[in-house]
N, C-alpha and C positions, 0 to 999 in steps of 0.2 A: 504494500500500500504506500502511494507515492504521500509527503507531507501537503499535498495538496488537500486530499482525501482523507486526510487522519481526522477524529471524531472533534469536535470542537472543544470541549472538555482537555482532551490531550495536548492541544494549542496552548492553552492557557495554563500557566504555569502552576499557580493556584487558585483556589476559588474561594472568592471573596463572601462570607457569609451577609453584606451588605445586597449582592447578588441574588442570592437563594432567597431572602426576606423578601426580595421586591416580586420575585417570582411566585413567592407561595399566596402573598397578598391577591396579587392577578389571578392564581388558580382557585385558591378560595372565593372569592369576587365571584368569579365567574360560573364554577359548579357545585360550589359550598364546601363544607366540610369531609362528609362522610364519603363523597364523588372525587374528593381531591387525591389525585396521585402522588407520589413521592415522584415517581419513572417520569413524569409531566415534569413537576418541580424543577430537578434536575434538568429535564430536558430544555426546558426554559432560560434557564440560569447560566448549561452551558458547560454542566459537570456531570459527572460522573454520580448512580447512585450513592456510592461508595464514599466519593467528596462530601456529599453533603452529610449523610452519618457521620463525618467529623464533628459537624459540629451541628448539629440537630439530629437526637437520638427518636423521635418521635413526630408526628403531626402534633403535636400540641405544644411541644416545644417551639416548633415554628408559627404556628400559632401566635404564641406568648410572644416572640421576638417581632410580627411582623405587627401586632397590635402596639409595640411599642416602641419601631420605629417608625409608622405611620398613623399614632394620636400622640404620642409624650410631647411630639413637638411643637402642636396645636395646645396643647393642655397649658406645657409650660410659657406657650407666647400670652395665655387667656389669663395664668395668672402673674404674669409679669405686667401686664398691663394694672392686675386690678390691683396688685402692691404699689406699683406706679405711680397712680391715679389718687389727688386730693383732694377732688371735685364731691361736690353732693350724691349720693346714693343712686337718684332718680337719673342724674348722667353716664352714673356707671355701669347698669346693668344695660340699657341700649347699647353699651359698646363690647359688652362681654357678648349678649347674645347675635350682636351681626359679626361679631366673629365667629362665634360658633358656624352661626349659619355660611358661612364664608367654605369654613372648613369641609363641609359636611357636602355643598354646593359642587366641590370640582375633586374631589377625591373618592377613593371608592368604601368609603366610611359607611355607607346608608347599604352597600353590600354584607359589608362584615356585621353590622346589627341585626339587618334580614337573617343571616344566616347563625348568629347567637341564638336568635330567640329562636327559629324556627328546630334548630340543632339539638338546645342544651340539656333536650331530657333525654336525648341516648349520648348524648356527650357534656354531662355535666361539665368538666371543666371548663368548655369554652365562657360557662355561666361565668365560674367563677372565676377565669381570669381577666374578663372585660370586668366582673364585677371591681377586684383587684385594680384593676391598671386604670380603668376609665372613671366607673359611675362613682366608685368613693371617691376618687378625686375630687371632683365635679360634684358632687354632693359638700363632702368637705367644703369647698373652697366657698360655695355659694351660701351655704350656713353661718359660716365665720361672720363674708361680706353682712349677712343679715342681720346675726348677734350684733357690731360694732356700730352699723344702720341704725339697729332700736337704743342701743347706748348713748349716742346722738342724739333720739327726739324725733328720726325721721322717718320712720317705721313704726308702724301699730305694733302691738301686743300680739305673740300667738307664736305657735313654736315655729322656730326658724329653721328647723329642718322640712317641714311643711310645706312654709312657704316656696323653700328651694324646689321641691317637687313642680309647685305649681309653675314656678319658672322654668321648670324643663320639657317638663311633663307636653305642651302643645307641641313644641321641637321635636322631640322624639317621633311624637304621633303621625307630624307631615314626612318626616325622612322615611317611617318604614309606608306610610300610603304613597310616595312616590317609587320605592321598592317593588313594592306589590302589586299596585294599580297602574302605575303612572306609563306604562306603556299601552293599557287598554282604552276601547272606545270609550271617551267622553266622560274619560277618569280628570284631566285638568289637575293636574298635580300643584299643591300651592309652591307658590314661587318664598325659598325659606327666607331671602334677605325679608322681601315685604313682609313675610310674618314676625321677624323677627322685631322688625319697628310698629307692627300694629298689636302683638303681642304683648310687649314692653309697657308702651301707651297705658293697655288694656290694664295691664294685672300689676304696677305702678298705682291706678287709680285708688284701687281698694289697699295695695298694703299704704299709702305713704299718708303721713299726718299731715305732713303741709311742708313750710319752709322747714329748711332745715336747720339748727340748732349753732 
């Protein structure tokens, strides 16, 4: 076999596990979890089965890896903003959530959810490592912001992990209806930036006391 012909994997001196991540996300994306190949993986990547069991001993390892290198760095730009940020309350959740919806907009994030929820009761862990990696975050991060909100004066009374719900809770709902629906007749998927601003508006109204403190 001339080096013309040699498999692409064997071109390539090593394989970069930066590679296999980007690969496993697209194979996941695409036919979900339990339909995802390893021999695909690979084949995508550009290695060898063999390569990638260096360093991803399982699908779920890869999993874990590619969920956190494509949301950690969406998470940690969300909360670098909201540490940032010394403006009133009611400025700062409009800009955490069209970030979000930013993220969720041109990535294949609204995939990887589809396929959590629809996955996680023959594959519990993928539960709980979105749970891990993502939603306590993002819970976390958005309760703090609320606790230090009603410490100010600019937040009603009521448990502020609650609240965080309510601010997510519609986000979620339109990522996986555009998932599910949003290629069928006269589904009209909502568009997440504008929800994100009519959202905010909305549920802003009810939590905030008024000026802020």
């Amino acid at each position: 076999m001339g080096m013309t012909d040699a498999p692409k994997f064997r071109r390539r001196k090593t394989a970069r596990p930066a590679e296999i991540i980007e690969a496993a996300l697209s194979v996941f994306a695409a036919t979900g979890f339990a339909a995802a190949r390893l021999d695909e993986i690979a084949r995508r990547a550009g290695v060898s089965k063999g390569a990638l069991y260096l360093y991803f001993e399982t699908k779920e390892d890869l999993f874990r890896a590619a969920v956190r290198a494509a949301v950690t760095p969406n998470l940690e730009g969300i909360r670098a903003v909201a540490e940032a940020f010394d403006g009133p309350f009611a400025q700062l959740i409009p800009m955490i959530l069209t970030r979000a919806a930013q993220a969720m907009s041109v990535s294949q994030l609204g995939a990887v959810v589809k396929m959590v929820v629809g996955e996680s009761r023959n594959f519990p862990d993928l539960a709980r490592i979105w749970h891990d990696d993502v939603v306590a975050f993002m819970l976390d991060l958005m309760t703090g912001l609320i606790e230090r909100a009603q410490g100010r004066g600019e937040v009603a009374p009521g448990n502020p992990r609650l609240y965080a719900f309510s601010l997510a809770g519609p986000m979620v709902m339109a990522v996986l209806y555009r998932e599910v629906f949003g290629g069928g007749d006269g589904a009209d998927p909502p568009d997440l930036q504008a929800l994100a601003a009519q959202h905010a508006r909305t549920v802003l109204h009810g939590m905030l006391l008024g000026e802020p403190k």
